[in-house]
C-alpha positions in Angstrom: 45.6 -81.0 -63.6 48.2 -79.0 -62.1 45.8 -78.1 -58.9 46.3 -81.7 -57.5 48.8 -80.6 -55.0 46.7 -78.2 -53.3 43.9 -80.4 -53.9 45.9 -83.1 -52.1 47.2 -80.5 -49.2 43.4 -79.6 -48.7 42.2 -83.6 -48.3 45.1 -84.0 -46.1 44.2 -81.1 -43.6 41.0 -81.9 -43.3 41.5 -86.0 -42.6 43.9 -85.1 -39.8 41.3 -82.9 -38.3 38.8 -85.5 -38.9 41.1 -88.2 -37.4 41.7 -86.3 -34.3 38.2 -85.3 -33.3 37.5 -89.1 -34.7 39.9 -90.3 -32.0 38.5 -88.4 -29.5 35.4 -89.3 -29.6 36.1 -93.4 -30.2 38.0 -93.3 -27.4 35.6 -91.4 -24.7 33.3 -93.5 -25.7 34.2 -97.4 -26.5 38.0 -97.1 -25.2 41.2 -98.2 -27.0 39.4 -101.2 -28.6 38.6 -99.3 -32.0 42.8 -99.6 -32.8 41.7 -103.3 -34.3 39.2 -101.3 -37.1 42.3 -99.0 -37.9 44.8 -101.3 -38.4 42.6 -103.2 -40.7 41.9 -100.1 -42.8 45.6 -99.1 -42.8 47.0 -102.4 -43.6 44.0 -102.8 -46.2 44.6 -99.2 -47.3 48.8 -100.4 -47.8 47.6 -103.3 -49.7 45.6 -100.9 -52.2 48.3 -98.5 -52.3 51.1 -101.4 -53.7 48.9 -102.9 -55.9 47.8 -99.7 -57.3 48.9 -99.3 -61.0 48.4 -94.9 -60.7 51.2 -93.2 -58.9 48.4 -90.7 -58.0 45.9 -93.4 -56.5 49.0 -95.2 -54.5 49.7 -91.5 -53.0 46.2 -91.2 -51.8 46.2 -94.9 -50.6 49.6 -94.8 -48.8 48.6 -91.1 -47.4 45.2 -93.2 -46.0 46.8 -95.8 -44.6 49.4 -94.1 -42.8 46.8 -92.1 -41.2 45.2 -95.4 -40.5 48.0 -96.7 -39.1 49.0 -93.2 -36.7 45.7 -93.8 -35.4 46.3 -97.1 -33.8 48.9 -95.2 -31.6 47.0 -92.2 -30.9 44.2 -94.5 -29.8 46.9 -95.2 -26.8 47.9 -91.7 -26.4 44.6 -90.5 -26.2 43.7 -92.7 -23.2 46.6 -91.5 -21.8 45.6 -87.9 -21.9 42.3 -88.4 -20.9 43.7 -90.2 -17.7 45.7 -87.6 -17.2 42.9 -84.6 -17.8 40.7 -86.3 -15.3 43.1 -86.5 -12.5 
């Protein structure tokens, strides 16, 4: 199909929008604790991603737990700004 890189730009934009409002809101709400849940995704996500046998489906995997694995720092960062915002 020779749409899958837009296809693949679309799902991109919208999980790092997702992600950040996702972030957001975990963090305002339960703190920095939900970093455990994404570095379980995004090392489980890696795992799929090696093992896969499609160069398409490890793409999507790796893309996934990258995103995963970001989160765990913006989890951090996020606290930060809100510390700062509130001050």
């Amino acid at each position: 199909m020779k749409y899958y890189g837009v296809l693949f730009g679309l799902y991109v934009l919208f999980t790092i929008g997702m992600y950040h409002i996702l972030i957001v809101k975990l963090e305002a709400k339960f703190g920095t604790w939900p970093w455990i849940g994404f570095l379980i995704l995004g090392i489980l996500c890696l795992y799929i991603s090696i093992i896969s046998n499609s160069i398409g489906w490890s793409m999507l995997w790796g893309y996934n737990a990258f995103v995963n694995l970001w989160s765990v720092k913006e989890m951090f960062d996020q606290q930060k700004r809100s510390k700062t915002n509130a001050a």
